[in-house]
N, C-alpha and C positions, 0 to 999 in steps of 0.2 A: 530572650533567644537572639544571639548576632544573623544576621542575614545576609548575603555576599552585598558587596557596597552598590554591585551596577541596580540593586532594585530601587536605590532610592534615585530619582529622577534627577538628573542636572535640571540648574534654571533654566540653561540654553532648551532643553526640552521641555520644560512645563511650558513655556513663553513659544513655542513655536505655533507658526501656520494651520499645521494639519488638525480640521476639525477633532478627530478621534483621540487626538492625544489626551483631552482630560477624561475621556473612560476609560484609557490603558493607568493612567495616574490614579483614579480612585479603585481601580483593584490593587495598583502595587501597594497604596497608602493601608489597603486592607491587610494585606495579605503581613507587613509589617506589622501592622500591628495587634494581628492575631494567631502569626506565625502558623510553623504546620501544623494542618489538622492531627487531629488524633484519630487512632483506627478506627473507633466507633463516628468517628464522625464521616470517615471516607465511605465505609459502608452507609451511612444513612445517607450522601450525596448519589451515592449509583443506585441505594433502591428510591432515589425519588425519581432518579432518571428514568429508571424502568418503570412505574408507576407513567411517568407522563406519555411516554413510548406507548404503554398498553392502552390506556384513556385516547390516543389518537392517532390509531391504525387503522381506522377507519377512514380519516382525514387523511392520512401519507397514501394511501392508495391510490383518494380521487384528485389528488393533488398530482401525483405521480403522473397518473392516465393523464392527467389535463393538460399536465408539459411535454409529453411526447407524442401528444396525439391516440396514443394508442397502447399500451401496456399492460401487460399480463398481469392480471391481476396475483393470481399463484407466484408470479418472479418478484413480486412487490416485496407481498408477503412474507415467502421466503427468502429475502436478500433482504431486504431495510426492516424488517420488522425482528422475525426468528434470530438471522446473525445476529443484531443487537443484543436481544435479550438473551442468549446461549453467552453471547464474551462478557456480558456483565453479571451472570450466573458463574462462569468461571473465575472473574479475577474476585469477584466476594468471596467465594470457596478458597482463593490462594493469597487471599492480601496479607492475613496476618503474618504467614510467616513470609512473604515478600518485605517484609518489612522490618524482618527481626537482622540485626548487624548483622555480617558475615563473616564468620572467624577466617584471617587469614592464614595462608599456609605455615608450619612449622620453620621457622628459620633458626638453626644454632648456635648464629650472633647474636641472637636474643632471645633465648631462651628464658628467661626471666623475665620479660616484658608481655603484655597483650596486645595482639593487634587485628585489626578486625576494620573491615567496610561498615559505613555504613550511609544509607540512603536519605535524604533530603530532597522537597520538592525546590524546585528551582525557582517560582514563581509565579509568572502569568505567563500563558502558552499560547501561542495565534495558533489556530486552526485554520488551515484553508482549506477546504470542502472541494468537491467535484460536483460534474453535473451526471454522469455516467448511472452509478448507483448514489442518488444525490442521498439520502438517508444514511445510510448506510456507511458510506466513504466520508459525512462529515461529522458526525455522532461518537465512530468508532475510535477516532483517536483523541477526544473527549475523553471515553472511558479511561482511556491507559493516562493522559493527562489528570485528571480528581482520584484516580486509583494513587497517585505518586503524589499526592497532597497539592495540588497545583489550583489555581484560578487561571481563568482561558478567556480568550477572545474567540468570536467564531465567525468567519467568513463565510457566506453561504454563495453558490454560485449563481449567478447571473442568467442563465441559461435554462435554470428551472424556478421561476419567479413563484409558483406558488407551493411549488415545495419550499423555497425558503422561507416563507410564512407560517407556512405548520411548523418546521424547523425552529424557529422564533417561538411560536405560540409554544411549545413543549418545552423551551429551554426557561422561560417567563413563569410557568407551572411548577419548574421545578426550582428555580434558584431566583437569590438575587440578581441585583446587574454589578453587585464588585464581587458575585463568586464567578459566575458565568455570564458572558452578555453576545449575542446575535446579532453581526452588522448585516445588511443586505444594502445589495446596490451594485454598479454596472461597473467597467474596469476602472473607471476614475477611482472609484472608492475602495476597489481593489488594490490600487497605486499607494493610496494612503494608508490601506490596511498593513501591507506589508514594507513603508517605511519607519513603522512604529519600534519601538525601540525592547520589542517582546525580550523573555531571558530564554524561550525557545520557538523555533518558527517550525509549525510543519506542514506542509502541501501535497495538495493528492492531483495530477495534472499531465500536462504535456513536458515533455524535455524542453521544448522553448519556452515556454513559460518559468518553466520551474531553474534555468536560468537568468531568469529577472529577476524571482522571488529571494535565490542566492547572492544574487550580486545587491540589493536594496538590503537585504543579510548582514554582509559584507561594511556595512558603513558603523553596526553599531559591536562589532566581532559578535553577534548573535547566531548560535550553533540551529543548526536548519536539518530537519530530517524530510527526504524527498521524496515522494514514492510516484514515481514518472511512469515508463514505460517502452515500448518498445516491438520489435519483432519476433514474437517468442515461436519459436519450432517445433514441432511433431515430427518425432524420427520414429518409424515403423519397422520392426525388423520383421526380414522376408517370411520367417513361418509362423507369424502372429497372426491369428484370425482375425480377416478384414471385416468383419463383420460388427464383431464384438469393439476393432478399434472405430470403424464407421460409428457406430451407437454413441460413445463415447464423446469421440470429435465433433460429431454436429451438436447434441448436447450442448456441448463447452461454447462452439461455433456459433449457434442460435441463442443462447442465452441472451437478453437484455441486445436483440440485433446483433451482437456480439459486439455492442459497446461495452469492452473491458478492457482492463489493460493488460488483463492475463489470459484473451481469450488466441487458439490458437491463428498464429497469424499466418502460417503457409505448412504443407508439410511435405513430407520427403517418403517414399515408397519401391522399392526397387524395381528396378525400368519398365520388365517383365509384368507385373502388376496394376502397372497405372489403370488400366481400361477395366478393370476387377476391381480395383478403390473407386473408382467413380460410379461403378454398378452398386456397390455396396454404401455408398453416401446418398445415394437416390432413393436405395429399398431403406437406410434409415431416416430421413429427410421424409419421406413418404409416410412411415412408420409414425413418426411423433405429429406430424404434421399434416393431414389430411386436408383436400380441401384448403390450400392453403391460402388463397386469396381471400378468404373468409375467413381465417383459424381466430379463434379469441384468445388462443394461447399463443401468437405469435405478437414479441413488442416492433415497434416502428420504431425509422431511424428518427432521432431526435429533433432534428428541423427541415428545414429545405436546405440550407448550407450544405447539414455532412448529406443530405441525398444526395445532392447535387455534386458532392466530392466523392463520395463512390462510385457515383456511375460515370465520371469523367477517368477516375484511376481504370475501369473495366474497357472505355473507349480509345483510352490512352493504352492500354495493354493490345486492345484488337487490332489499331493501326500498326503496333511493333512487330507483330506476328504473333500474336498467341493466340489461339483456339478456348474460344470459351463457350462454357457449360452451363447451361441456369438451369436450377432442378425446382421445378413449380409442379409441386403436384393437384394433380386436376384441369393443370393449365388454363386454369379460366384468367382470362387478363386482369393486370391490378387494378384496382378502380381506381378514377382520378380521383386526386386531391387524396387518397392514402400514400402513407411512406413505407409501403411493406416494399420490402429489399430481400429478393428468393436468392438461396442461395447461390453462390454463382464461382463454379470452379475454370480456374485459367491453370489451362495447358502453354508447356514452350514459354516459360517467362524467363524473363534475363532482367540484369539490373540497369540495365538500360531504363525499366519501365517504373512509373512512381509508384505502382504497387508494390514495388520492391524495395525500396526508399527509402517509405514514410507506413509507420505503424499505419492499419487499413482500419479498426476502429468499425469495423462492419463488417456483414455474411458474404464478403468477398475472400476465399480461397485457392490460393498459389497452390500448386502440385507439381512438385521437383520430384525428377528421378537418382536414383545410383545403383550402381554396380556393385560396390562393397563399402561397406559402412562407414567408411572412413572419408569418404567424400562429402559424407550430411555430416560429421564433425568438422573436417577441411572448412568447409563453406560456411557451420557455426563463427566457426573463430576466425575468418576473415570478416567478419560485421562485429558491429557491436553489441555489448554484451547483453542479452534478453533479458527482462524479468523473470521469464518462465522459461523453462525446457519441459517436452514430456516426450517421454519413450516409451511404445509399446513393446515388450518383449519379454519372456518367461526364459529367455538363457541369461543367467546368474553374472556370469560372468564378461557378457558382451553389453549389460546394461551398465555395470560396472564400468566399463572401458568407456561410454558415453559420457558417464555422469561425470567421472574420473580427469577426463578429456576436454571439457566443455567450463565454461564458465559463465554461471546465469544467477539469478536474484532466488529463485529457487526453481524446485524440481518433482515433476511428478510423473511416476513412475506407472504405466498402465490405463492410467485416467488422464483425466484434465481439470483444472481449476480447484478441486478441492483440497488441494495441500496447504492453500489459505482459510479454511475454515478448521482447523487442526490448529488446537488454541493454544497447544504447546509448540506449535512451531509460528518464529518469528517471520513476518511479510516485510520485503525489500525488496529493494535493487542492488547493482551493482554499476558500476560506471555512469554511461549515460539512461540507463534503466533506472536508477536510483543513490542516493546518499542516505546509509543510517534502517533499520527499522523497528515495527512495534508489533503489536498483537502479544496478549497473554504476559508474560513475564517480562520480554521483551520490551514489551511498551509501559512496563511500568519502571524499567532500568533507562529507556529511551528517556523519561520524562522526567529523573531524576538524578541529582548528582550524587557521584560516589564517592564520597568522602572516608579516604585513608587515612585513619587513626594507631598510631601509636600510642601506648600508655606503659612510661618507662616504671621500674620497679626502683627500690631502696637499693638494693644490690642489682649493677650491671656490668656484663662484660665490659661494657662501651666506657667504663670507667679508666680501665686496664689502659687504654689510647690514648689518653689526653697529657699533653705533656706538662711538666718539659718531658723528653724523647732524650734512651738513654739506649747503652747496650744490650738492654732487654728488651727494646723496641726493633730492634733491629732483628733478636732470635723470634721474634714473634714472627715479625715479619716472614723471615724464611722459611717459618712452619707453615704460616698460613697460605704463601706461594704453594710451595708443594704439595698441602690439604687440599685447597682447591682445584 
């Protein structure tokens, strides 16, 4: 089986510096010389994955708890454990025929010919992981990479040091180290990780980061899919019950501190309303969260840094003029030395203020007003482009006008956040929210190349063309002008 040539290493890279270069060499040497797997073998790499996955969800839990201080046991669970094994239950259900060529469309110049896609894993794929939903966010684009016949490298983030050990520990259970292998380490190793000369890079991160990661990219033309993030909006239309979007919104809001990148980052309410959406994020706030200085179901922020950057964005907001709101229910003060972060709504904010800025990445919520709906779009598409959008509204036609209007990485309609757990739809960005994405099908088309096939017949048109070129080339010609 021939293999595209950049797999096979130049000297200039086997001979280089960078420690990690001879474990990115012994998977490319592998993956040569054993070419792509075969279906039954892709399925047997995702049920060992999920195999190691279930043997240590126990260990991702108390790993998890140990790097944030403090984490929901239930958000663990259901985010790095469930989502796992739900997209690797889906892409085994869909691999086969993800994999079967794909006839192309009917064309009449070649009606004698076949022609058909077809999919090839690309080679070794660098994974770079996050710290947010660390399981979860580094695992999952694994799958879509061994679903597309691929060997991977895997970056684990720095930020949750013992999750990246269980992360190791499960990936060592499941595979070798030239199908799959697990670096850990601090951004030095980061630096090395992503100057390697992968044949696809993918990163789950900050927009500034995920600008270094494309430009270290950039040296070897290795194609990069980015899933960053950004400021994603809640637009509320005026006769949507606040109640039901309250529910919703803190929800998405509180999840994981609201360390997401598609957690809602401000939202918009018409003018009239404000003091009614903040009545109603308190009775829901109070609702899920009782006693909240105390709740076991609430995670903390992830270190002292980002506390320390939220609550400088809510001081830096209070000095510009904004009115803020912290909804602690029970009011019992937060204990020292916890990172619980109540939620905390700011009224009167302008972009003057860095919660306007800079993705907030915690239970700090912006509340913008308007007059007519076309202001919370105005104000969309003068920033840049969100990962997320979500619109509360049951008029057909006004949600339409939003979706229609706006441009974001994706979209949810009534809710928040679970348009990415929907295994048929593809997770992205757009712009500086993201390049490229995966999930379900998607990410088994992300991690593979398309390869357009022709296969000419004994009799072809294309014969009729080739010259020499006579006066019958010529009546051709004028028919096929005016045919087309």
């Amino acid at each position: 089986m021939n293999q595209p040539d950049r797999l096979a290493l130049s000297n200039a890279d086997i001979h280089s510096d960078n420690p990690l270069m001879p474990l990115l060499a012994a998977q490319q040497q592998a993956f040569l010389a054993q070419g792509a797997p075969s279906y039954q073998r892709r399925l047997d790499n995702l049920a060992r994955l999920r195999e190691a996955i279930v043997d240590h969800k126990e260990r991702i839990v108390e790993s998890v708890e140990s790097d944030f201080g403090h984490r929901s046991r239930h958000e663990t669970l259901l985010a790095d454990v469930i989502g796992l094994l739900g997209e690797i239950r889906h892409n085994r259900k869909n691999l086969r025929r993800w994999m079967k060529p794909q006839k192309a469309h009917f064309s009449p110049q070649f009606m004698f010919a076949k022609a058909q896609v077809i999919y090839q894993p690309k080679g070794v794929v660098g994974v770079i992981g996050a710290w947010n939903v660390p399981v979860l966010l580094t695992l999952s684009p694994l799958i879509g990479a061994l679903s597309a016949g691929n060997r991977a490298m895997v970056k684990t983030s720095e930020f949750c040091p013992k999750t990246a050990e269980v992360i190791k520990s499960i990936v060592e259970q499941a595979f070798d180290a030239d199908e799959v292998l697990v670096i850990n380490g601090d951004a030095e190793v980061a630096g090395q990780f992503t100057a390697l000369p992968f044949d696809h890079i993918i990163f789950t991160g900050s927009t500034q980061i995920g600008k270094k990661v494309m430009r270290a990219a950039s040296e070897h033309l290795t194609p990069v899919t980015l899933e960053l993030g950004g400021k994603s909006p809640t637009i509320i239309a005026e006769d949507f019950p606040l109640d039901l979007a309250a529910e919703r919104i803190t929800q998405g809001k509180m999840l994981n501190a609201g360390q997401a990148c598609i957690a809602p980052d401000y939202l918009f309410v018409k003018e009239e309303q404000q003091q009614a959406m903040i009545d109603a994020l308190r009775q829901a706030i109070e609702a899920a969260y009782p006693n909240y200085a105390e709740n076991p179901d609430l995670t903390w922020v992830v270190n002292d840094r980002h506390y320390g950057r939220l609550k400088a964005h809510v001081e830096d907001a209070r000095a510009k003029g904004a009115t803020v709101v912290e909804i602690n229910p029970g009011d019992k003060p937060i204990p020292d030395g916890s990172r619980i972060f109540p939620l905390t709504v700011l009224l009167n904010v302008n972009d003057d203020m860095t919660v306007m800025q800079e993705e907030i990445f915690g239970p700090i919520l912006p509340l913008k007003t308007y007059q007519a709906i076309d202001e919370a779009i105005d104000y969309v598409n003068q920033h840049p482009h969100p990962l997320a959008l979500y619109h509360f509204d049951y008029n057909g036609n006004r949600t339409e006008k939003v979706l229609r209007n706006t441009l974001s990485g994706g979209a949810c309609v009534n809710d928040v956040l679970f348009h990415v757990m929907h295994e048929g739809l593809a997770f992205g960005g757009v712009g500086t929210s993201g390049i490229g994405s995966y999930n379900g099908d998607e990410g088994f088309k992300t991690f593979s190349h398309a390869k357009s096939v022709l296969k000419q017949s004994r009799i072809s048109l294309q014969s009729l063309v080739r010259p020499p070129f006579g006066k019958g080339m010529e009546r051709f010609i004028d028919f096929a002008v005016r045919w087309m």
